[in-house]
C-alpha positions as CSV (number, residue, x, y, z in Angstrom):
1,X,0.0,0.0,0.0
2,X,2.8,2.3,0.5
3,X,4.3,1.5,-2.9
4,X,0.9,2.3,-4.4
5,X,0.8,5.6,-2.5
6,X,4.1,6.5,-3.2
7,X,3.5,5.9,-7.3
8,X,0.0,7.3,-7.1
9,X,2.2,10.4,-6.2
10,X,4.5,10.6,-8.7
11,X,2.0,10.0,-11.7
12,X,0.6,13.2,-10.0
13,X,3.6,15.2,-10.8
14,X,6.6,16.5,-8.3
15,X,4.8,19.5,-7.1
16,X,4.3,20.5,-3.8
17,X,1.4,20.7,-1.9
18,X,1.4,24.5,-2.5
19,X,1.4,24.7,-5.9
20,X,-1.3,22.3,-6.3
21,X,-4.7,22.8,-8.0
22,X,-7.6,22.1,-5.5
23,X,-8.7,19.7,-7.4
24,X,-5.4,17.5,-7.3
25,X,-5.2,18.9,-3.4
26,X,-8.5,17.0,-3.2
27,X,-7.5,13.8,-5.3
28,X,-4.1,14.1,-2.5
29,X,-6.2,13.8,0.8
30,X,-8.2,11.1,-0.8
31,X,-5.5,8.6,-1.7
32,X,-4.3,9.0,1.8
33,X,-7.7,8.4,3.5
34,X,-8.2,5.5,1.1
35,X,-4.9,4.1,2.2
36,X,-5.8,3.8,5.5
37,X,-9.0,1.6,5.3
38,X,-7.0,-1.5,4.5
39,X,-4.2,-1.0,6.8
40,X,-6.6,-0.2,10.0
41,X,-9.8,-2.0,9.1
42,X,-10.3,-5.3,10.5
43,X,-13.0,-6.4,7.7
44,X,-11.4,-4.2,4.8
45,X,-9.2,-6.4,2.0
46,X,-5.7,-5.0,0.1
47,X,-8.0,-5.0,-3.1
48,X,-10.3,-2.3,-1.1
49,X,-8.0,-0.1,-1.1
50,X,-6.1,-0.8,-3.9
51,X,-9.1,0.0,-6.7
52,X,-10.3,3.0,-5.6
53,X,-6.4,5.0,-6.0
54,X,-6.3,3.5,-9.2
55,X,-9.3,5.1,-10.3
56,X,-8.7,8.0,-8.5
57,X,-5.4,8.5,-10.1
58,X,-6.5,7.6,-13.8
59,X,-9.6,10.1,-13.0
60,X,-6.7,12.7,-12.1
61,X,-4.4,12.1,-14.9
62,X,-7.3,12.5,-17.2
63,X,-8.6,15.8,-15.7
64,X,-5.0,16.8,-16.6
65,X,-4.9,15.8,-19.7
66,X,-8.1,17.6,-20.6
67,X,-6.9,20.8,-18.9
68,X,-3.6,20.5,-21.0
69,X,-5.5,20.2,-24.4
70,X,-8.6,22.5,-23.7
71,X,-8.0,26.4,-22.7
72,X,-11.6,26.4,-21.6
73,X,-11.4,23.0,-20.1
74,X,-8.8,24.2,-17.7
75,X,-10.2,27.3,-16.9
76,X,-13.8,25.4,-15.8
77,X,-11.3,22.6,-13.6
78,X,-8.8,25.0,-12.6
79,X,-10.4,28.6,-12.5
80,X,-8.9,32.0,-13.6
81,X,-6.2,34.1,-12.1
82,X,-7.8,37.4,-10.4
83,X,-5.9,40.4,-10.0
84,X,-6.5,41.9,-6.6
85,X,-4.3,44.8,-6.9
86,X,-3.9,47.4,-10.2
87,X,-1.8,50.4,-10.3
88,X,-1.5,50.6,-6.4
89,X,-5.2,50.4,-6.0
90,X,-7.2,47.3,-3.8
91,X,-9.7,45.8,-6.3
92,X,-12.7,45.3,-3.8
93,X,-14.7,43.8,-5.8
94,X,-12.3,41.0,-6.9
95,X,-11.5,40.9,-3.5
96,X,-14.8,39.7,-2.5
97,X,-15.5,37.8,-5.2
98,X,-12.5,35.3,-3.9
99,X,-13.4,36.5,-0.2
100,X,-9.6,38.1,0.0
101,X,-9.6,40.9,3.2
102,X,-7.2,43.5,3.3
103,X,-5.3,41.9,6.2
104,X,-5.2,39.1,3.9
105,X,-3.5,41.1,1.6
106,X,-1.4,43.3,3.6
107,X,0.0,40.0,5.5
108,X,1.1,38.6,2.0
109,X,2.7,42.2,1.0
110,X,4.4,42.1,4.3
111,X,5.9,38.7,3.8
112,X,7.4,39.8,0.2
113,X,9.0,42.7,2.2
114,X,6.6,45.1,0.9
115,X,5.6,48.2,3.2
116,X,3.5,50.4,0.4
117,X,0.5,49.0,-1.7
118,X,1.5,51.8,-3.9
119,X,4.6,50.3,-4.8
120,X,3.0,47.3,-6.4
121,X,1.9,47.5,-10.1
122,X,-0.1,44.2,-9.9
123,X,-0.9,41.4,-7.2
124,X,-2.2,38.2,-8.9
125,X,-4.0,35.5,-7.3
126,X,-3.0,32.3,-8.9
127,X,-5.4,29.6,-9.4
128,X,-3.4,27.5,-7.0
129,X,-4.0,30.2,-3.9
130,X,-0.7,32.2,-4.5
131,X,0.1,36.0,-5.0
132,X,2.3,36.8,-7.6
133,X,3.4,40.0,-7.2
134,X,4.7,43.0,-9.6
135,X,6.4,45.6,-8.6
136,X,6.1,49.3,-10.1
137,X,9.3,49.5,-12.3
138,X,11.1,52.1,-10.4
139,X,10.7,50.1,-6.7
140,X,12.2,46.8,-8.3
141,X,15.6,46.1,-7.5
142,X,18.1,47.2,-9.9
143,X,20.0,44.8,-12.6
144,X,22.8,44.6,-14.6
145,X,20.3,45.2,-17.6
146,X,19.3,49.2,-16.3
147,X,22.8,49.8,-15.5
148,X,23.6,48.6,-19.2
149,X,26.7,46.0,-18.2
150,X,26.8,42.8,-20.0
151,X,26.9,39.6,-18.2
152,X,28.2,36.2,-19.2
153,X,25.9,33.1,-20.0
154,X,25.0,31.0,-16.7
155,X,24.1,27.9,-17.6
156,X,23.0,25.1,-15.0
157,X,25.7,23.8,-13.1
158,X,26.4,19.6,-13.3
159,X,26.3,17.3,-10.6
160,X,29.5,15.2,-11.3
161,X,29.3,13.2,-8.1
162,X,27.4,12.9,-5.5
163,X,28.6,10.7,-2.5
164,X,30.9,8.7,-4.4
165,X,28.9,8.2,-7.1
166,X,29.8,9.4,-10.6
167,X,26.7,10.8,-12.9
168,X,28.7,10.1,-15.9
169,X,25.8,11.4,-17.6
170,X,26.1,14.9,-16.4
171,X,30.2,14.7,-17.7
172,X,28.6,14.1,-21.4
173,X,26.7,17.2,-21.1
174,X,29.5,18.8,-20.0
175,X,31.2,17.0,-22.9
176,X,34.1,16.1,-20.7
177,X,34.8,12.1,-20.3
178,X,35.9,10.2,-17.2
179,X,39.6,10.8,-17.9
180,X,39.5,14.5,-17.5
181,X,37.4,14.2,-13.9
182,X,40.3,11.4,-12.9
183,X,43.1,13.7,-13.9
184,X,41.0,17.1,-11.9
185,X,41.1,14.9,-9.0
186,X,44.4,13.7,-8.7
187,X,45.7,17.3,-9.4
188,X,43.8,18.6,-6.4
189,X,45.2,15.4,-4.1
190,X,42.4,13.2,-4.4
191,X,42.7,10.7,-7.1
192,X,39.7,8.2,-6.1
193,X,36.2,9.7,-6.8
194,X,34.4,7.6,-3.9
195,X,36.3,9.9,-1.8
196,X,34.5,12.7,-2.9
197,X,31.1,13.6,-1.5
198,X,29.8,16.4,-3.7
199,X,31.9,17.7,-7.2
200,X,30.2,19.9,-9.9
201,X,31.3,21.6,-13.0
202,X,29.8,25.0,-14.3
203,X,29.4,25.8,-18.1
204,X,33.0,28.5,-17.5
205,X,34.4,25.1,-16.8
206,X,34.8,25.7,-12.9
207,X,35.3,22.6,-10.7
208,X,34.1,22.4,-7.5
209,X,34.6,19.3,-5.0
210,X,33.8,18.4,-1.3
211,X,35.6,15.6,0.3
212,X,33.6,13.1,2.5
213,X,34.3,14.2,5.8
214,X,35.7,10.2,6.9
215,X,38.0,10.1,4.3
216,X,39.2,14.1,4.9
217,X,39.6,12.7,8.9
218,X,41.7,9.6,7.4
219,X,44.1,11.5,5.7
220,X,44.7,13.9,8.7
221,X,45.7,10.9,10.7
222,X,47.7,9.5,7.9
C-alpha cells in the first residue's frame, strides 16, 4: 500500500502541496484516506483499497490531460487568475469575489517585504491560492540590464558526483569524459572519486569538489 501511495504520487507530478490545484489537493487527501481503510480496518481487504487509488489517479491524470489540451477545459477545472491589486489600488470587488480581506492582503505584501501598496503595479492570485506579485518599475531592484553591463551566460551547473557516485551522464553534457574528472582529482590530491562527497562543473568550466568528511579525517591521521 505504500508503494501504491508512493506511485500514485509521482503520476501526480513532483509539485508541492502548494502549488497544487484544488482539485489534485482533493485527489491528494483522498488517496491518503483510502490508504488507510486497509491497513486499520479489520473487515477491509488490500483490493479495497487498492481499486479506488487507481481510479482516482486515472480520473486525475485524465482531468490533466483535458486541462492540458482545452484552454476552456482548464479554466472550468482550474479557475482564472484574479488580479487583486492594479496600479497601487485594492480591487474590492475582486476581493470579495475570492473572499480576500485586506489583512489578507497586507500580511502577504508584508511577507514579500513590501511596506507600500503603492509600490505594487499588480498582485495576482493564482489559481493554485498564491500571489504573484509586480512591482512598479522604479521600486524593483536594480539589474545589470538598467545599469547597461553585459553579463556572461549562466548555464546550469552539473552534478558530477554525488557521495561517491559518478553521474557520468552529467560529464557528457559537459562534454568532458571520465579521464578529464580522474586527472581534476588527482591534481587537487584526491585521485579516487568515492572519496569525494559532492563535485560539480559549471558551463565556464569551474570545478568544485567536497571531500567526504571520513575520508578528509583519514588523511589527517595519515
Amino acid at each position: 500500500m505504500y508503494l501504491l501511495v508512493v506511485a500514485s504520487m509521482r503520476i501526480m507530478g513532483k509539485r508541492q502541496i502548494g502549488e497544487l490545484q484544488p482539485f489534485e489537493f482533493a485527489v491528494t487527501i483522498m488517496i491518503s484516506e483510502l490508504a488507510v481503510f486497509p491497513i486499520s480496518g479489520k473487515d477491509s481487504s488490500l483490493f479495497d483499497g487498492i481499486l479506488p487509488i487507481v481510479i482516482l489517479v486515472v480520473c486525475q491524470f485524465l482531468i490533466s490531460l483535458i486541462s492540458v489540451k482545452s484552454i476552456k477545459a482548464r479554466e472550468i477545472i482550474c479557475g482564472r487568475p484574479i488580479i487583486l491589486i492594479s496600479n497601487g489600488v485594492f480591487l474590492e470587488r475582486n476581493m470579495r469575489k475570492e473572499l480576500y480581506t485586506v489583512n489578507d492582503l497586507l500580511e502577504q505584501l508584508r511577507i514579500a517585504n513590501i511596506q507600500n501598496v503603492s509600490d505594487v503595479e499588480h498582485a495576482v492570485l493564482e489559481t493554485n491560492g498564491q500571489l504573484s506579485l509586480v512591482l512598479k518599475s522604479q521600486k524593483r531592484a536594480l539589474t545589470p540590464s538598467d545599469m547597461g553591463i553585459e553579463t556572461e551566460y549562466e548555464g546550469l551547473t552539473l552534478d558530477i558526483i554525488i557521495d561517491g557516485v559518478v553521474h557520468h551522464e552529467n560529464l557528457e553534457l559537459a562534454k568532458v569524459d571520465i579521464t578529464w574528472l580522474l586527472n581534476e582529482l588527482k591534481e587537487k590530491g584526491w585521485p579516487n572519486p568515492k572519496d569525494i562527497f559532492y563535485a560539480s562543473l559549471d558551463t565556464q568550466g569551474n570545478f568544485y569538489f567536497q571531500p567526504k568528511l571520513k575520508a578528509a579525517k583519514n588523511r589527517v591521521v595519515d
